[in-house]
C-alpha positions in Angstrom: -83.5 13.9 16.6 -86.2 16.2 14.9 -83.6 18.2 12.5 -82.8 14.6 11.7 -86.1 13.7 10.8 -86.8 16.9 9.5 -83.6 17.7 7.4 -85.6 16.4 4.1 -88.8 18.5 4.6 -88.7 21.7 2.5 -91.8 24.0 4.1 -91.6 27.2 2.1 -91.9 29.4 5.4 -88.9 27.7 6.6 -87.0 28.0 3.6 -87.9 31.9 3.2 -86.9 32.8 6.5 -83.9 30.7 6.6 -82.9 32.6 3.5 -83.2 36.1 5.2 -82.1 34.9 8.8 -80.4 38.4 10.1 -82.8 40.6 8.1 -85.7 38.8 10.3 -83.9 38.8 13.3 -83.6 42.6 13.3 -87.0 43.1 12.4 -88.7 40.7 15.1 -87.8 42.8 18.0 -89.2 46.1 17.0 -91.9 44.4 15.4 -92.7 42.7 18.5 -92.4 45.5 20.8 -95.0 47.1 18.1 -97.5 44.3 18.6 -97.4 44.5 22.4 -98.1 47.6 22.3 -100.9 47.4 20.2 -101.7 44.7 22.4 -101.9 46.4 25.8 -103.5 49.3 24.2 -106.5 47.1 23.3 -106.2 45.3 26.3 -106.2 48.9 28.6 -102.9 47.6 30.1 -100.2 50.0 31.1 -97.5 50.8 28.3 -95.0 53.7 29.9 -92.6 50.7 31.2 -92.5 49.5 27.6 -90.1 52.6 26.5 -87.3 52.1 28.8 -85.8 49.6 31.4 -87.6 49.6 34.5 -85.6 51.3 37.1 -85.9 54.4 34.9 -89.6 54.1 34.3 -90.3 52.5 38.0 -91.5 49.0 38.6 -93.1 47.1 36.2 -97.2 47.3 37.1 -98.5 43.9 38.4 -101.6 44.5 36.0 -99.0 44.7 32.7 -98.4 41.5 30.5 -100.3 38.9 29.6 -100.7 35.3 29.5 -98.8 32.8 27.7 -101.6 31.9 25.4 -102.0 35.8 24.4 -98.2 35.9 24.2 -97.8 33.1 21.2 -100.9 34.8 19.7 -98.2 37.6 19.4 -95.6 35.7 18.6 -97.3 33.8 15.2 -98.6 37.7 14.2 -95.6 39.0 14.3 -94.0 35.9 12.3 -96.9 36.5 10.1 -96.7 40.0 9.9 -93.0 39.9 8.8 -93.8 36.8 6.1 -93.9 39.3 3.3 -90.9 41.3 4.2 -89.1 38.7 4.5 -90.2 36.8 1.3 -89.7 40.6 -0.9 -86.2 40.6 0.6 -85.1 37.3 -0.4 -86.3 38.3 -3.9 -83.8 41.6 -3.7 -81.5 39.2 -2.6 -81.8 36.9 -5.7 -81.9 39.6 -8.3 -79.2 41.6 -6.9 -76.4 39.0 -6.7 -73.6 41.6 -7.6 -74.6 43.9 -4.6 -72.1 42.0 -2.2 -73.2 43.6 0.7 -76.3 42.1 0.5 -75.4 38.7 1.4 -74.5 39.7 5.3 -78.2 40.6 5.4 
Protein backbone atom coordinates (compact mmCIF):
# COMPACT_ATOMS: atom_id res chain seq x y z
CA UNK A 1 0.00 0.00 0.00
CA UNK A 2 2.79 2.65 0.65
CA UNK A 3 4.88 1.98 -2.75
CA UNK A 4 1.33 2.52 -4.08
CA UNK A 5 0.84 5.67 -2.56
CA UNK A 6 4.26 6.58 -2.91
CA UNK A 7 5.07 5.37 -6.59
CA UNK A 8 4.43 9.24 -7.75
CA UNK A 9 6.73 10.98 -5.15
CA UNK A 10 10.11 11.75 -6.66
CA UNK A 11 12.50 12.65 -3.26
CA UNK A 12 15.90 13.32 -4.76
CA UNK A 13 17.69 11.06 -2.01
CA UNK A 14 15.51 8.29 -3.25
CA UNK A 15 16.04 8.76 -6.65
CA UNK A 16 20.05 9.10 -6.14
CA UNK A 17 20.38 6.06 -4.36
CA UNK A 18 18.02 4.12 -6.45
CA UNK A 19 20.29 5.11 -9.27
CA UNK A 20 23.54 3.63 -7.68
CA UNK A 21 21.71 0.67 -5.72
CA UNK A 22 24.84 -2.03 -5.80
CA UNK A 23 27.49 0.74 -5.55
CA UNK A 24 25.65 1.73 -2.06
CA UNK A 25 25.07 -1.55 -1.03
CA UNK A 26 28.79 -2.43 -1.13
CA UNK A 27 29.70 0.55 0.54
CA UNK A 28 27.18 0.54 3.56
CA UNK A 29 28.69 -2.39 5.20
CA UNK A 30 32.26 -1.26 5.50
CA UNK A 31 31.04 2.05 6.14
CA UNK A 32 28.99 0.91 8.82
CA UNK A 33 31.40 -1.29 10.44
CA UNK A 34 33.60 2.15 10.28
CA UNK A 35 30.96 4.11 12.27
CA UNK A 36 30.64 1.48 15.00
CA UNK A 37 33.73 1.57 15.53
CA UNK A 38 34.11 5.13 15.83
CA UNK A 39 31.22 4.64 17.86
CA UNK A 40 32.43 2.28 20.57
CA UNK A 41 35.64 4.02 20.62
CA UNK A 42 33.88 7.28 21.87
CA UNK A 43 31.70 5.35 23.84
CA UNK A 44 34.92 3.25 25.64
CA UNK A 45 33.09 0.07 24.47
CA UNK A 46 35.06 -3.01 23.60
CA UNK A 47 36.00 -3.27 19.76
CA UNK A 48 38.40 -6.64 19.39
CA UNK A 49 35.09 -8.75 18.58
CA UNK A 50 34.39 -6.33 15.79
CA UNK A 51 37.44 -7.85 13.52
CA UNK A 52 36.33 -11.34 13.39
CA UNK A 53 33.40 -13.75 14.13
CA UNK A 54 33.06 -14.42 17.60
CA UNK A 55 34.25 -17.87 18.33
CA UNK A 56 37.59 -16.70 17.02
CA UNK A 57 37.73 -13.58 19.06
CA UNK A 58 35.65 -15.22 22.12
CA UNK A 59 32.23 -14.15 23.31
CA UNK A 60 30.88 -11.11 22.50
CA UNK A 61 31.27 -8.72 25.87
CA UNK A 62 27.93 -8.05 27.52
CA UNK A 63 29.07 -4.33 27.90
CA UNK A 64 29.55 -4.04 23.71
CA UNK A 65 26.62 -2.62 21.54
CA UNK A 66 24.31 -0.13 22.00
CA UNK A 67 20.84 0.84 22.03
CA UNK A 68 18.50 0.92 19.34
CA UNK A 69 18.12 4.63 19.42
CA UNK A 70 22.19 4.98 19.11
CA UNK A 71 22.00 2.28 16.47
CA UNK A 72 19.60 4.38 13.80
CA UNK A 73 21.72 7.43 14.83
CA UNK A 74 24.30 5.19 13.00
CA UNK A 75 22.30 4.07 10.54
CA UNK A 76 21.09 7.87 9.13
CA UNK A 77 25.16 8.81 9.40
CA UNK A 78 26.20 6.36 7.51
CA UNK A 79 23.23 6.98 4.83
CA UNK A 80 24.45 10.51 5.15
CA UNK A 81 27.91 9.94 5.00
CA UNK A 82 27.61 7.91 1.74
CA UNK A 83 25.04 10.75 0.10
CA UNK A 84 27.90 12.31 -1.75
CA UNK A 85 29.48 9.13 -2.98
CA UNK A 86 26.67 8.06 -4.17
CA UNK A 87 25.38 11.25 -5.87
CA UNK A 88 29.37 11.70 -7.70
CA UNK A 89 28.88 8.14 -8.81
CA UNK A 90 25.61 8.49 -10.48
CA UNK A 91 27.22 11.49 -12.23
CA UNK A 92 30.23 9.08 -13.61
CA UNK A 93 27.52 7.03 -14.47
CA UNK A 94 25.66 9.60 -16.66
CA UNK A 95 28.76 10.95 -18.36
CA UNK A 96 30.23 7.72 -19.10
CA UNK A 97 27.39 5.95 -20.90
CA UNK A 98 29.89 4.09 -23.36
CA UNK A 99 31.76 2.48 -20.40
CA UNK A 100 29.33 -0.64 -20.30
CA UNK A 101 30.58 -1.99 -17.30
CA UNK A 102 29.51 0.69 -15.50
CA UNK A 103 25.89 0.01 -15.59
CA UNK A 104 26.28 -3.42 -13.23
CA UNK A 105 27.43 -0.89 -10.65
Amino acid sequence: ILLAAFEHVRLPALVTFGRVPLFFYLLQWPAAKGFTMIASLIAHKPTSFLFGQPPLNGPIPDDAGFSLGVVYLIWVAVIVALYPLCVWYAGVKRRHRDWWWLSYL
